[in-house]
C-alpha positions in Angstrom: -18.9 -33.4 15.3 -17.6 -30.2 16.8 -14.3 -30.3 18.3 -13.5 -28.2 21.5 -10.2 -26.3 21.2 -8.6 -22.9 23.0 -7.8 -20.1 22.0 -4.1 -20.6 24.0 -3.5 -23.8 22.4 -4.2 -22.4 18.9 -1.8 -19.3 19.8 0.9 -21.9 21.2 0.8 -24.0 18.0 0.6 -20.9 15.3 3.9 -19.6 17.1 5.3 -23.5 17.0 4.5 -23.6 13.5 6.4 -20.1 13.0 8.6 -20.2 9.6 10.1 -16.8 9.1 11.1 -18.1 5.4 7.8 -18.4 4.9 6.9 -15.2 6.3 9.8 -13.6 3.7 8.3 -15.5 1.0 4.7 -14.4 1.7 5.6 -10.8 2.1 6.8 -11.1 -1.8 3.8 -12.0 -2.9 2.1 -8.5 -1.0 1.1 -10.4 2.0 1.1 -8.4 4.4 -0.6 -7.4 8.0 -0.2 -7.7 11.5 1.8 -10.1 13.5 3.3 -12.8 10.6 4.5 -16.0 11.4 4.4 -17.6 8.6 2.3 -20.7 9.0 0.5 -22.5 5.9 -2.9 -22.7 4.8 -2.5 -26.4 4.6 -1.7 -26.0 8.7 -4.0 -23.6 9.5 -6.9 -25.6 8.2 -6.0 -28.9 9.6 -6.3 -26.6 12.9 -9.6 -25.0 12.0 -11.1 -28.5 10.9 -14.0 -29.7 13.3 -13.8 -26.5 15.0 -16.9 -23.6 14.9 -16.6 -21.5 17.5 -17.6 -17.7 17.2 -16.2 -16.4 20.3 -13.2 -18.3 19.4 -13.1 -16.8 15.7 -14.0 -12.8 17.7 -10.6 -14.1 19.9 -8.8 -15.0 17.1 -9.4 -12.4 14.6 -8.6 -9.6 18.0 -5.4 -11.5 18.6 -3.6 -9.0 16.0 -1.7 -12.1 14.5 -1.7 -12.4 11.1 -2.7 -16.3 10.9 -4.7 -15.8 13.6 -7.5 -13.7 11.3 -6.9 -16.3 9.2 -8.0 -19.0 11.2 -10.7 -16.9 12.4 -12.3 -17.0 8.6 -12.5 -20.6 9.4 -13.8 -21.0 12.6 -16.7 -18.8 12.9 -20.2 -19.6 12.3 -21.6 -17.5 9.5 -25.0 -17.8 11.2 -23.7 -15.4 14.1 -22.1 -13.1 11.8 -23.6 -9.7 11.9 -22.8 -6.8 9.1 -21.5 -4.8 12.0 -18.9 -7.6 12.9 -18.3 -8.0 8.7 -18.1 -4.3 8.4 -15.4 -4.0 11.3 -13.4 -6.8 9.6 -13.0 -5.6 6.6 -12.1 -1.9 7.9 -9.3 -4.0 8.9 -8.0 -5.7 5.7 -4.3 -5.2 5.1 -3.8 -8.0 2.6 -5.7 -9.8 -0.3 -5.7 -13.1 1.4 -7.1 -11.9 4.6 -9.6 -10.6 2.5 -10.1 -13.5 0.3 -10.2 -15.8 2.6 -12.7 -13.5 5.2 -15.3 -13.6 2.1 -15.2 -16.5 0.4 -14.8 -18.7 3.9 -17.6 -17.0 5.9 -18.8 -13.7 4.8 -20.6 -15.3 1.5 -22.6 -17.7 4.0 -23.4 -14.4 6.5 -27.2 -13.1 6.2 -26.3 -9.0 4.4 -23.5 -10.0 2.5 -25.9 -9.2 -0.4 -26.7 -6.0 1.1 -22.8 -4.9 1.8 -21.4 -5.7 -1.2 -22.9 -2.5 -2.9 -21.8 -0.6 -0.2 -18.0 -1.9 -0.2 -17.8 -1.8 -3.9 -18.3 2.7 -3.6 -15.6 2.6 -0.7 -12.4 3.9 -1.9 -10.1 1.8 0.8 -8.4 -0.7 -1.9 -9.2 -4.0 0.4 -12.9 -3.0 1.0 -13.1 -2.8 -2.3 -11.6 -6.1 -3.2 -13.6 -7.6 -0.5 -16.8 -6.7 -2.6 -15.6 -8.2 -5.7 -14.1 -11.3 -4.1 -17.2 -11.5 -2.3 -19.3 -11.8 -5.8 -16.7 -13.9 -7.4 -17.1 -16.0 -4.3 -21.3 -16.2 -4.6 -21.3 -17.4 -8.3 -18.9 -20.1 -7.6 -20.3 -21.7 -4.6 -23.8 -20.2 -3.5 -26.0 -22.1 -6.2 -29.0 -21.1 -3.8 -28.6 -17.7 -5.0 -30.5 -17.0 -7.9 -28.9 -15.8 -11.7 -30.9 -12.9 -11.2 -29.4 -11.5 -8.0 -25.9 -12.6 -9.5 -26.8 -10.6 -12.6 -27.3 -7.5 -10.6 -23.4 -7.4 -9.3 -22.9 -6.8 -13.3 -23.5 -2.9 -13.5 -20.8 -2.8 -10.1 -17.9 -4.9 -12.2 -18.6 -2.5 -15.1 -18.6 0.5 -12.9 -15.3 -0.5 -11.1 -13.5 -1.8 -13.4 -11.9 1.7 -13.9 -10.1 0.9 -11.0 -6.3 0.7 -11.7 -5.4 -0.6 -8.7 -3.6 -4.3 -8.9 -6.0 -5.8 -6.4 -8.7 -4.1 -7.2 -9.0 -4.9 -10.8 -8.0 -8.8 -10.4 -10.8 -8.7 -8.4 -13.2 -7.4 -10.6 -11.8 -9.5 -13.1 -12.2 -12.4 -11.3 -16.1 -11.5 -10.4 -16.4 -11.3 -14.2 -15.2 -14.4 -15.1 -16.5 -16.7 -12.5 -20.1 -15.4 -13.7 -19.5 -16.4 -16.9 -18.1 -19.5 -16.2 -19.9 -20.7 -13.4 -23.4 -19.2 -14.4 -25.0 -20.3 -17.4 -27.7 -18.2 -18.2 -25.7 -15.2 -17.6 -22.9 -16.0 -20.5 -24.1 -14.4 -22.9 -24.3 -10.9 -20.6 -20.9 -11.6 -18.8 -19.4 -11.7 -22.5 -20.8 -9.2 -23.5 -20.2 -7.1 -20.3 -16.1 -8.3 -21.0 -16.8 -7.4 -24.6 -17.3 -3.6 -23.6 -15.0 -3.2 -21.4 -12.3 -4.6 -23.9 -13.0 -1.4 -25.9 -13.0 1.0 -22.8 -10.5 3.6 -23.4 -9.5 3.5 -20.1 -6.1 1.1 -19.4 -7.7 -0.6 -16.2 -11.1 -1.4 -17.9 -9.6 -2.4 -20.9 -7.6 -5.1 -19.3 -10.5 -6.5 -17.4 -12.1 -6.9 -20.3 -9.7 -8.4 -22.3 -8.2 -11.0 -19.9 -12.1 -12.1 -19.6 -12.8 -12.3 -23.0 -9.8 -14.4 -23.7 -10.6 -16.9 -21.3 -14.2 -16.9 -22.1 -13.3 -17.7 -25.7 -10.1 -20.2 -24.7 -12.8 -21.9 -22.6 -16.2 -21.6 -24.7 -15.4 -20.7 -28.0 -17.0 -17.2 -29.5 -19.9 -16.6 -28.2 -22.7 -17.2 -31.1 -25.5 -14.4 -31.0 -29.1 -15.4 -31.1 -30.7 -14.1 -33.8 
């Protein structure tokens, strides 16, 4: 059942739930962006829970609090979502959990995601970027509906980018990488050997990717026996 809620009464108990410590503590770990009052994500989705509301989440996401976009992730309905609204949000990402939490919350369920995330991935801005990686990590986890073959398709983009030395950048990648061949079955065999490659790329960033992915591929799996 939907629950009715404000946006005033949502402001009035973010600011109640204000933690400055928190706020010092987030900024350590590079979160970042906007008004912060430090408020959990434990909080912020009891408040979201029952609630869809895409005006509210437009509100919300405008409201230049930092926990604010946050709740707005969780609020709107991915049926309203347009790629113009995703496209403005993500020109707006100042910090990897905005941007986490923006794709794997609502943007995955959003009719174009599959369409953007080629797009994002050529952008240079580091969070864009991110947000197209997180965005495929995001679809092989929990969008069984999409096929293996689609998924497949992101590979050639986590090869491409994973030249990217940037910190958030390359996690993300990474992360694409492994939920693929975790999550995805059928595609093992190429998301070890994609991780495989780029384990002998001569380039540091690449290199990593690969390596971190190969080691918990074969942690998790064992090596990977070739057909013959």
């Amino acid at each position: 059942m939907n629950r009715t809620v404000t946006y005033d009464e949502l402001i009035a108990e973010l600011k109640q739930l204000a933690n400055p410590k928190n706020v010092e503590g987030q900024q350590r770990f590079s979160i970042r962006g906007g008004i912060q009052l430090g408020v959990s994500m434990y909080d912020l989705r009891r408040m979201a829970k029952g609630v869809r509301d895409h005006e509210l989440a437009v509100h919300l996401w405008n409201s230049g609090i930092h926990e604010g976009q946050l709740l707005a992730t969780l609020v709107d309905d991915p049926a309203l979502m347009t790629a113009e609204q995703m496209n403005a949000w993500v020109n707006g990402f100042e910090s990897w959990d905005i941007c986490d939490q923006a794709t794997d919350n609502l943007f995955i369920h959003a009719d174009g995601i599959l369409y953007l995330i080629p797009v994002w991935a050529k952008r240079e801005e580091e969070f864009v970027r991110r947000a197209a990686f997180s965005s495929i990590a995001a679809i092989a986890w929990n969008r069984p509906d999409i096929s293996d073959e689609v998924v497949a398709g992101f590979l050639p983009l986590v090869e491409t980018y994973a030249t990217d030395p940037r910190n958030f950048v390359k996690k993300a990648v990474n992360w694409a990488l492994r939920n693929i061949g975790k999550r995805r079955v059928s595609l093992r065999t190429q998301a070890f050997d994609c991780a495989a490659r780029l384990a002998q790329s001569q380039i540091p960033a690449a290199r990593w990717v690969g390596r971190d992915a190969l080691r918990e591929f074969e942690t998790k799996f064992g090596p990977l026996k070739k057909e013959t």
